[in-house]
C-alpha positions as CSV (number, residue, x, y, z in Angstrom):
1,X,-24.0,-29.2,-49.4
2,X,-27.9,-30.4,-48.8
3,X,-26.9,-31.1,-45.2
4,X,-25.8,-27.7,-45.0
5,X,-28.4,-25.8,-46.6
6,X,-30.9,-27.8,-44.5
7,X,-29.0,-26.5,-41.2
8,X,-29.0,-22.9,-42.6
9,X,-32.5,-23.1,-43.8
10,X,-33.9,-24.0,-40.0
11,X,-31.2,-21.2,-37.8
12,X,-32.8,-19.0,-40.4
13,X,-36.3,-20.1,-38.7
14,X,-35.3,-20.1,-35.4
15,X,-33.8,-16.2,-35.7
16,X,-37.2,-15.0,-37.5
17,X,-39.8,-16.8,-35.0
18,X,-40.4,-14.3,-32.5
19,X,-39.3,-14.9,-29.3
20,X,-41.3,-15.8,-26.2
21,X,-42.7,-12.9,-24.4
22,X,-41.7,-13.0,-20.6
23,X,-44.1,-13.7,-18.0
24,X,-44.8,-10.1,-16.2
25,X,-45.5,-9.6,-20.7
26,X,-48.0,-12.2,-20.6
27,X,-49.6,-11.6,-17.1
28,X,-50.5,-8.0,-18.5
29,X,-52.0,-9.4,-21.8
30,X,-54.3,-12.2,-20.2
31,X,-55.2,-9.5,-17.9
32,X,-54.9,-12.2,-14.9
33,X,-52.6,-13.5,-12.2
34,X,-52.5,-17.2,-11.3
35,X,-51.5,-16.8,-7.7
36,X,-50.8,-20.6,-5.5
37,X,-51.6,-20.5,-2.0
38,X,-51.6,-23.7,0.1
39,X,-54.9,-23.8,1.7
40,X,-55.6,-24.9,5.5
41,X,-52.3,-22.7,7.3
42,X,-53.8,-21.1,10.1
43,X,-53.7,-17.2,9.6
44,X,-52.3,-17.2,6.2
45,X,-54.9,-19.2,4.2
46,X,-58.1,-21.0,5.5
47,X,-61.6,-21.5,4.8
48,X,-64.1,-19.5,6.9
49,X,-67.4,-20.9,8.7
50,X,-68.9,-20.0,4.9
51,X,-65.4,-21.5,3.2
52,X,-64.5,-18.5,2.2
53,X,-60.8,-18.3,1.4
54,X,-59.1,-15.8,4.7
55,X,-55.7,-15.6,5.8
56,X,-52.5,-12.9,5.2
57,X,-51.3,-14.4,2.2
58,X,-54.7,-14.4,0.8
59,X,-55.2,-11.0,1.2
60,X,-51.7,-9.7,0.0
61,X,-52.5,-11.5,-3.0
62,X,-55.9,-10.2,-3.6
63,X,-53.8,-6.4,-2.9
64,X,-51.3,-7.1,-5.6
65,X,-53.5,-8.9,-8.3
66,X,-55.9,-5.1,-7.2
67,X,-53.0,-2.5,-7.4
68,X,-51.7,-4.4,-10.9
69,X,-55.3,-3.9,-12.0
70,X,-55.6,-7.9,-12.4
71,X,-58.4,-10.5,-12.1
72,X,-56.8,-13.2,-9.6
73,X,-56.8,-17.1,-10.0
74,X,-56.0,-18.6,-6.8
75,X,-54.8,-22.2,-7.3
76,X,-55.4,-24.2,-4.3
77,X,-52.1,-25.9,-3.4
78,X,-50.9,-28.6,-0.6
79,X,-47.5,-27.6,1.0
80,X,-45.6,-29.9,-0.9
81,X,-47.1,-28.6,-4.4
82,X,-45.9,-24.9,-3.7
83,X,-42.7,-25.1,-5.7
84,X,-43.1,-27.7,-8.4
85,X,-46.1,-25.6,-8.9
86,X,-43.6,-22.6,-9.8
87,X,-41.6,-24.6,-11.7
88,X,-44.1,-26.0,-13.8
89,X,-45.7,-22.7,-14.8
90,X,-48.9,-23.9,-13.2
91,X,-49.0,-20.6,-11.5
92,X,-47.8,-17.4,-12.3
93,X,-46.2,-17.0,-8.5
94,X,-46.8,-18.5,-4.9
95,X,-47.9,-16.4,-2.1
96,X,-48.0,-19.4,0.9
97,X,-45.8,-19.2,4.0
98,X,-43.1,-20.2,1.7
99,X,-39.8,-19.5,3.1
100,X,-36.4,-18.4,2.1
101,X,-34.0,-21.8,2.0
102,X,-31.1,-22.3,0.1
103,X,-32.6,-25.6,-1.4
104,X,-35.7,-24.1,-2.5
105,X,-33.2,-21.2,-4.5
106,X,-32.1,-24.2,-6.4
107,X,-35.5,-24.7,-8.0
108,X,-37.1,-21.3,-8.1
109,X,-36.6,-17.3,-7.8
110,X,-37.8,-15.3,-4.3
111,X,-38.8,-11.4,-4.2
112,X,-37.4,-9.9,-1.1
113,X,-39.1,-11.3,2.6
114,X,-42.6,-9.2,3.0
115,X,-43.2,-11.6,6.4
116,X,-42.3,-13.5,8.6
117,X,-42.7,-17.2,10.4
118,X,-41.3,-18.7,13.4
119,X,-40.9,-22.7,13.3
120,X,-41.5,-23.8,16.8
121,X,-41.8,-27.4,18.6
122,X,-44.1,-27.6,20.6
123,X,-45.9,-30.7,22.5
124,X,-48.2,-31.8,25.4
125,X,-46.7,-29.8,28.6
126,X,-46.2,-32.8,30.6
127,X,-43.4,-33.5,28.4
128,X,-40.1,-32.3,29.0
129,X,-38.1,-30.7,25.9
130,X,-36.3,-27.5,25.9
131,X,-34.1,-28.5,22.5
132,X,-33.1,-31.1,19.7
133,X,-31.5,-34.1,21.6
134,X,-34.6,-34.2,24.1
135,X,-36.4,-35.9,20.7
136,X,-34.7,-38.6,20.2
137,X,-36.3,-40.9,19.9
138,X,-39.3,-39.9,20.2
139,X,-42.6,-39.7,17.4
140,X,-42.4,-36.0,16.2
141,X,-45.8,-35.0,13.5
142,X,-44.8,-32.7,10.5
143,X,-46.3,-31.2,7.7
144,X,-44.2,-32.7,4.4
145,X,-41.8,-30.4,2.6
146,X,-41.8,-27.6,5.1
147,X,-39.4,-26.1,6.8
148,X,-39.9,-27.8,9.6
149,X,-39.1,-30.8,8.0
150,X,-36.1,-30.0,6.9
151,X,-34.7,-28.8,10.2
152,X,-36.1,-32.2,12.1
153,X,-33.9,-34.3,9.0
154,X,-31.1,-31.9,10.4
155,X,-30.9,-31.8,13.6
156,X,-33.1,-34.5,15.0
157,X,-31.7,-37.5,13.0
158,X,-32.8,-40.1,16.2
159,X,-36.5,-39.0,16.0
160,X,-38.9,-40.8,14.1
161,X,-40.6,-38.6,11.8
162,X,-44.6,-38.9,11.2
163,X,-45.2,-36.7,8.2
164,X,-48.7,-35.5,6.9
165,X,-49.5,-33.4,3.7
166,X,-51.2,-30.5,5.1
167,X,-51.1,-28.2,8.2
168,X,-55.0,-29.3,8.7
169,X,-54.6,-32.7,8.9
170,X,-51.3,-32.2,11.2
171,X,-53.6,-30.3,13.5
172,X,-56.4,-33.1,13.3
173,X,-54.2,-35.8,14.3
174,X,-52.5,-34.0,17.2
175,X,-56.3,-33.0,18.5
176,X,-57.1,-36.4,18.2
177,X,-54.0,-37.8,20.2
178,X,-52.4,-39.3,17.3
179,X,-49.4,-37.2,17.7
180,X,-48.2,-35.9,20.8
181,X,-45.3,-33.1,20.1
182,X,-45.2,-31.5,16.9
183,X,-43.0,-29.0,14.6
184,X,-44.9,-26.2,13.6
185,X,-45.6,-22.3,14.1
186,X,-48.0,-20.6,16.1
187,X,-50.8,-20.6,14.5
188,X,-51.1,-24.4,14.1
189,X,-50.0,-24.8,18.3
190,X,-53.2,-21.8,18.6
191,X,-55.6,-23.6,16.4
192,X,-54.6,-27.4,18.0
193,X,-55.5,-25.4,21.3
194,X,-58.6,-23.5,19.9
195,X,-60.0,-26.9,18.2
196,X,-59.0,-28.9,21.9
197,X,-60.7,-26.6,23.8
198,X,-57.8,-26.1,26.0
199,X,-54.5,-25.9,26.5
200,X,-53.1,-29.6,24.9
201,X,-50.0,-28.0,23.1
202,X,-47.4,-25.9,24.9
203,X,-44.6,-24.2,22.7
204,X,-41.4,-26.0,23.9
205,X,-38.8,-23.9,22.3
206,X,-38.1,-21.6,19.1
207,X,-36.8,-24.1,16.0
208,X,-35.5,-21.4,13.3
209,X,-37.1,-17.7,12.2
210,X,-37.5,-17.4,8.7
211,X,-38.0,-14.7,6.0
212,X,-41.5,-15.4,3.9
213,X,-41.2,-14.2,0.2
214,X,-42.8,-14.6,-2.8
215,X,-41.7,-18.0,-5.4
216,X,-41.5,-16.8,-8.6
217,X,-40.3,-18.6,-11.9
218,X,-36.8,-18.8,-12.2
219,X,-34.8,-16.1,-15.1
220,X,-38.5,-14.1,-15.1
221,X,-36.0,-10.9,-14.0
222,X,-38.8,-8.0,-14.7
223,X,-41.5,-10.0,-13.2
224,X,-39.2,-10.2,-9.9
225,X,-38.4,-6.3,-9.9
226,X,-42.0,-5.6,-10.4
227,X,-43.0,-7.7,-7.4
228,X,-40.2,-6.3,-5.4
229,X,-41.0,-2.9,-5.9
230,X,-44.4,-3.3,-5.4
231,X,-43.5,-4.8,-1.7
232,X,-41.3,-2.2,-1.5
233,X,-44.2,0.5,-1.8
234,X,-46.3,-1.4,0.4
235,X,-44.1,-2.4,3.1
236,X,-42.8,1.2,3.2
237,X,-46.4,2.8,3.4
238,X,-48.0,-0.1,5.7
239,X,-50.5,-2.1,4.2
240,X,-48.8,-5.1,4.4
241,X,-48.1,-4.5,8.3
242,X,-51.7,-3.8,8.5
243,X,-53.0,-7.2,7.0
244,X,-50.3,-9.4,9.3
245,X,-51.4,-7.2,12.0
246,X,-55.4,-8.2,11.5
247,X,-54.4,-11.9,10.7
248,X,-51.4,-12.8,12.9
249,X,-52.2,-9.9,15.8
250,X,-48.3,-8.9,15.9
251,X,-46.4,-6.4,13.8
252,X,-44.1,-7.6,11.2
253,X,-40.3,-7.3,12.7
254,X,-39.0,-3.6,12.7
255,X,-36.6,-4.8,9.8
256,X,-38.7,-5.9,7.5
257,X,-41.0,-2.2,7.8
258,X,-38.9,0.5,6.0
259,X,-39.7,3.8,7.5
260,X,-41.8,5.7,5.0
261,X,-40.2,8.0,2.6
């Protein structure tokens, strides 16, 4: 009877303690957004001649923290932090170059694709490689827990696989010859050539395209519509066009502008 009454007395507790407030609740009250963005990608976040934070996802993230009428927090990230960070409520959200893969939707949530990235390899041109078996073999330089990783562990099994923690060091060893064909995107091959001072990467051929979105928490369903409808709005009216356009000097694919309503 003691037992029981014990067990009654603490569901009683649990039914009167008011319940956690959901994230897009709490985001409002502190009156800030804790946004990660993995810092050193070429064109979507970088430090400036004054390290000042630049890139795409930078600035979509300063839009949305201004349209919600929020201070934002950036938390500096490498690549490999960007979803544990999510999970581990470190940050409210992620807006890095993260893309859509089944894997990562078994650890966290993604708003609908607002860019775009094209993984690429791409090496020195006197090599010859137009697709995966050409690698075997041979030394390959990645940045950990991309994408790109994840498609080399697929599809080029034979290769040996020199990983690296950030795009910026990946682009400091291949400038400094310690890597010689590398899986990237563009804006690493352009930045290898810009820092070279010439053409020492070619693009070799086109690994995967894949749809960049938001990581959100997991189960946080009205922070997820908010986000999605503020894309929405801002890919249908063009301000997010207009800040890949500036960073990336391309339009985002046809299908991911909605014509304006």
């Amino acid at each position: 009877m003691k037992k029981s009454l014990v067990l009654l007395g603490a569901l009683t507790l649990l039914l009167s303690s008011p319940g956690r407030a959901d994230l897009l609740s709490e985001i409002r009250q502190a009156g800030k957004l804790k946004v990660g963005i993995a810092v050193g990608v070429p064109r979507f976040s970088y430090l400036d001649a004054q390290q000042s934070l630049q890139g795409s996802d930078v600035d979509t993230a300063r839009l949305l923290a201004r349209d919600w009428g929020l201070e934002l927090q950036i938390v500096a990230l490498s690549n490999a932090e960007r979803v544990s960070a999510v999970e581990t409520r470190k940050v409210d959200m992620v807006i890095s170059s993260l893309s859509i893969t089944p894997e990562r939707e078994q650890q966290i949530s993604f708003s609908i694709p607002y860019a775009r990235l094209y993984t690429i390899i791409a090496a020195h041109p006197r090599q010859a490689i137009s697709s995966y078996p050409d690698l075997a073999g041979k030394r390959i330089g990645v940045t950990l827990k991309s994408s790109n990783a994840a498609l080399l562990a697929q599809y080029a099994g034979q290769s040996v696989i020199q990983g690296f923690d950030s795009d910026a060091q990946l682009i400091t060893a291949a400038v400094k010859g310690k890597v010689d064909i590398i899986s990237s995107q563009h804006a690493v091959l352009d930045e290898i050539n810009r820092e070279a001072g010439k053409a020492l990467f070619e693009e070799k051929f086109v690994q995967k395209e894949f749809d960049l979105a938001i990581g959100l928490p997991r189960q946080e369903k009205a922070l997820r519509e908010q986000v999605n409808g503020w894309l929405g709005n801002r890919l249908r009216d063009g301000s997010l066009n207009h800040i890949y356009r500036r960073h990336h000097q391309r339009d985002l694919p046809a299908e991911l502008r909605p014509a304006i309503r």
